[in-house]
C-alpha positions as CSV (number, residue, x, y, z in Angstrom):
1,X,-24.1,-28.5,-9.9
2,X,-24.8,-28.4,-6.1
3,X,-28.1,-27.8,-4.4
4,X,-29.4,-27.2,-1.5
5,X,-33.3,-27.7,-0.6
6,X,-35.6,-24.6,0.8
7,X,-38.2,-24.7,3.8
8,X,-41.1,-25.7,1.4
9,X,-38.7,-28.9,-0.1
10,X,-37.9,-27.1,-4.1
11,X,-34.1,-27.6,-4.3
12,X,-32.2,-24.8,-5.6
13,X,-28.9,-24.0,-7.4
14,X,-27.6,-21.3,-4.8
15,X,-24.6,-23.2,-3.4
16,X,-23.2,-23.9,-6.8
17,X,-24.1,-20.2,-7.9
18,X,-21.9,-19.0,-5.0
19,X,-19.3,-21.2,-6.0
20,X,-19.0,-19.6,-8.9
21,X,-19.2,-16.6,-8.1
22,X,-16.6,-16.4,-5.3
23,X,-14.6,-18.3,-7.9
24,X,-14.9,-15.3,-10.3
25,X,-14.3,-13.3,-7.4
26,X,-11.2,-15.2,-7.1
27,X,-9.9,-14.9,-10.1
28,X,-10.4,-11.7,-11.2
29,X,-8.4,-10.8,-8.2
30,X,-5.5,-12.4,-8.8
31,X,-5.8,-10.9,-12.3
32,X,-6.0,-7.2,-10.6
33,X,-2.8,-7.6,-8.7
34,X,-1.0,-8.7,-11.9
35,X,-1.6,-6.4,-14.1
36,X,-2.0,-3.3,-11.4
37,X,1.6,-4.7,-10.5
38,X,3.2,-4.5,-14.2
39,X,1.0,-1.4,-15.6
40,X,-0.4,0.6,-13.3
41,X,-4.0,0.6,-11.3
42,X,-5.0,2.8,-14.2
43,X,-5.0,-0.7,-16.1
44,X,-7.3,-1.2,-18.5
45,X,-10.1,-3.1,-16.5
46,X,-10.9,-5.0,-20.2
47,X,-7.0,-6.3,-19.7
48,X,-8.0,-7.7,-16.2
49,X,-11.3,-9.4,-17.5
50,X,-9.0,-11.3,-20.4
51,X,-6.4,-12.0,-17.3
52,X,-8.6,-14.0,-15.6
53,X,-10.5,-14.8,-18.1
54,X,-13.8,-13.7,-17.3
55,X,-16.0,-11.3,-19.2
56,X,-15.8,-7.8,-18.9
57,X,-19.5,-7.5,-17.9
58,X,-18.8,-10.4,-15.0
59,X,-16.4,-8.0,-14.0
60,X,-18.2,-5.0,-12.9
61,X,-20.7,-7.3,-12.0
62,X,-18.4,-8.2,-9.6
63,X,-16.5,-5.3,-9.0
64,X,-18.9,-2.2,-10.1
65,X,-16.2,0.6,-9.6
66,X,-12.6,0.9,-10.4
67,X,-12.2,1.8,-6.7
68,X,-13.8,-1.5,-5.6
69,X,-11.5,-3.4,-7.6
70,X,-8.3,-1.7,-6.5
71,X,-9.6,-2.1,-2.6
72,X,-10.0,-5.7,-3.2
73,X,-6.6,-6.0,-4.7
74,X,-4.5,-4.6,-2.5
75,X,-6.9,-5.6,1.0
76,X,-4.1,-7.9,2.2
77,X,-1.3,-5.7,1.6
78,X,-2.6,-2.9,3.6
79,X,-4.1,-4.6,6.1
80,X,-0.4,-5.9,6.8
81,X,0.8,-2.7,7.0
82,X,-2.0,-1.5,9.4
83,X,-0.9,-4.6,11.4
84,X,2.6,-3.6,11.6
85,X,2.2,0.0,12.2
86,X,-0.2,-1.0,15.5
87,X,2.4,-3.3,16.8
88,X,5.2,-0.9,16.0
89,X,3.2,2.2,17.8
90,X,2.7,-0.5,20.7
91,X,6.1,-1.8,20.9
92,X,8.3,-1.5,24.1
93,X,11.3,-0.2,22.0
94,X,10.3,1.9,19.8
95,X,12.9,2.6,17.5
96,X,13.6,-0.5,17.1
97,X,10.0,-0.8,15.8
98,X,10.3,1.5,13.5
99,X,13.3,0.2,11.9
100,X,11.6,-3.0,11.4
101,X,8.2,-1.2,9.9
102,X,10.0,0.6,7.5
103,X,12.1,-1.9,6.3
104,X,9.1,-4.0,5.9
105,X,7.6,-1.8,4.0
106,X,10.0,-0.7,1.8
107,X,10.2,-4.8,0.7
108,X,6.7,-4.3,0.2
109,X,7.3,-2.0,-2.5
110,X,9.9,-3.7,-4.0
111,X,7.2,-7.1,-4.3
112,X,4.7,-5.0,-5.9
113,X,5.3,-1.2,-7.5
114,X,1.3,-1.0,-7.8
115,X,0.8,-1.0,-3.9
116,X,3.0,2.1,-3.7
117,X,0.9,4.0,-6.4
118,X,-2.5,3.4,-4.6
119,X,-1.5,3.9,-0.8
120,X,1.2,6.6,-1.0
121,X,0.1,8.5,-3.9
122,X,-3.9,8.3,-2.5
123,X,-5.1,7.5,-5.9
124,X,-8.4,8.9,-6.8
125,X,-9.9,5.7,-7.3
126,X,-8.9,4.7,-3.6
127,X,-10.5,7.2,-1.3
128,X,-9.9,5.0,1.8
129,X,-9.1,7.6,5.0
130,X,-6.6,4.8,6.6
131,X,-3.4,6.2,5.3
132,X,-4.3,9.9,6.9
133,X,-4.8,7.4,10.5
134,X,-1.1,5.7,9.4
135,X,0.3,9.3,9.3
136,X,-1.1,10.0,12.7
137,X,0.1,6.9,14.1
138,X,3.6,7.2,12.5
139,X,3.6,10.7,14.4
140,X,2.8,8.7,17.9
141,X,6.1,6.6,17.1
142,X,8.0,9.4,16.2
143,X,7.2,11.0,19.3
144,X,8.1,7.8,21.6
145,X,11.3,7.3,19.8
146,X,12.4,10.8,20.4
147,X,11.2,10.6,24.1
148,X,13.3,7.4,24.2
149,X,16.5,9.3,23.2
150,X,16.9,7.3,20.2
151,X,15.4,9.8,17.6
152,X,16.7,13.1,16.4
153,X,13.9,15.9,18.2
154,X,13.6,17.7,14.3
155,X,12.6,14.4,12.7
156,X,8.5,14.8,12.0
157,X,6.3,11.7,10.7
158,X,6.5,13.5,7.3
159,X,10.0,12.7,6.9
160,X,9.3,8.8,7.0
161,X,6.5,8.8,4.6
162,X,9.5,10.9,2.1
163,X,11.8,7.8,3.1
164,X,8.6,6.2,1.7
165,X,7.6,8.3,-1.4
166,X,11.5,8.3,-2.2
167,X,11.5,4.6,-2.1
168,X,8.9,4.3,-4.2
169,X,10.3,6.2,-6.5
170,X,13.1,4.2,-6.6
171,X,11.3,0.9,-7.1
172,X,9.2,2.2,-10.2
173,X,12.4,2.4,-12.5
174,X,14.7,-0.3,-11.1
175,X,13.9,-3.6,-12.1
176,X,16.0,-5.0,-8.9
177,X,15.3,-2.4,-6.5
178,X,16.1,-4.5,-3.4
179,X,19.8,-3.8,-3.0
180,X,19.1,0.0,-3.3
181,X,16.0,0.1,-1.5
182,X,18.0,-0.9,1.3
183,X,20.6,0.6,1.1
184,X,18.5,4.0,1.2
185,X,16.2,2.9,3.9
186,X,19.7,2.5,6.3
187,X,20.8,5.8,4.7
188,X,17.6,7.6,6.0
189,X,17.0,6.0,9.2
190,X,20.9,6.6,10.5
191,X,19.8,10.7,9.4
192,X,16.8,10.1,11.8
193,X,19.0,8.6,14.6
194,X,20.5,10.7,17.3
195,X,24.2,10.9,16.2
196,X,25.4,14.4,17.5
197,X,25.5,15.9,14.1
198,X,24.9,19.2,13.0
199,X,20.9,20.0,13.4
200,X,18.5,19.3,10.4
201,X,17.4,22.4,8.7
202,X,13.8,23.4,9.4
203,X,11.5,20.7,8.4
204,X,9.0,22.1,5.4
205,X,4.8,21.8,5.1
206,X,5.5,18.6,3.3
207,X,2.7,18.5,1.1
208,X,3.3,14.9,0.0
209,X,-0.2,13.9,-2.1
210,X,0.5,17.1,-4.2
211,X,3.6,15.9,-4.6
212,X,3.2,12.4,-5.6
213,X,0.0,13.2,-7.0
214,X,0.9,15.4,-10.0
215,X,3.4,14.5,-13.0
216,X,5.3,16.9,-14.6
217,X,5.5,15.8,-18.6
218,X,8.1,16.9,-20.5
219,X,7.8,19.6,-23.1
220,X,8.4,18.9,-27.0
């Protein structure tokens, strides 16, 4: 295993030990996203540990919450989407931005159904505040598409997260959503584009976490 020597000349086993570890780290990772991705986030963490073949007390070693695991899993995804969304709010054309974030996004969902369950439904094992900033930056390109002329003036930022929440919807029970995922994102952004048609109803409170967050089971 390697070593590395301290100040007073006794090697030690640290390097290796931090090998490991962030090999661990690795794995169990990779494990998350697979199983979150087929069954849920509310995946049994003992299925993750078999996975990736690591014990389940490595695991919350590791990872000592739920929460931290899910974080961890889906760190890439949303930090692309965070990505996006900046350059979209900062984009000289605007709509055109948008078009291109929500079409990203949407494919997104389609890769993996589990990153629509933790961002959009604000699972309560992901308390993260970074999808309430989203919202307030989707309402800053809202605004600049309509002041561009490109965007109907009764569209909110609401009504792209229910292009969102509807997509997801959409992914969890096709298993090749792509075609109609795209299909409905085109749909929903030509409603959103000034056309001349007849004026959207009044938009509603969309109360979109209560929405997404509650499950209505079926009665016997």
């Amino acid at each position: 295993m390697p070593t590395e020597t301290s100040h007073d000349g006794v090697a030690t086993r640290a390097v290796g030990l931090r090998t490991d570890a962030a090999l661990n780290r690795d794995r169990l990772v990779r494990a998350a996203k697979e199983v979150f991705s087929a069954r849920g986030v509310d995946a049994p963490m003992a299925t993750v540990a078999r996975r990736a073949g690591i014990s389940v007390a490595t695991l919350y070693r590791r990872f000592p919450t739920r929460e931290d695991l899910v974080v961890a899993a889906y760190t890439d995804q949303l930090g692309e989407c965070s990505t996006a969304l900046r350059h979209a709010v900062a984009s000289p054309d605007p709509w055109q931005a948008l078009c291109t974030l929500v079409n990203r996004v949407c494919s997104m969902q389609c890769d993996d159904r589990a990153f629509s369950q933790t961002f959009l439904l604000q699972h309560p094992h992901f308390t993260d505040d970074r999808l309430d900033v989203a919202r307030d930056q989707l309402a800053t390109l809202v605004a600049r598409c309509q002041s561009a002329g490109r965007m109907r003036p009764d569209v909110t930022a609401d009504d792209i997260l229910l292009l969102l929440v509807t997509n997801a919807g959409l992914v969890a029970n096709d298993p090749d959503p792509r075609p109609a995922s795209a299909r409905l994102a085109a749909h929903f952004l030509r409603a959103f584009e000034v056309t001349g048609d007849h004026a959207l109803p009044p938009a509603p409170e969309f109360r979109w976490r209560d929405h997404l967050g509650s499950r209505t089971r079926p009665t016997r």
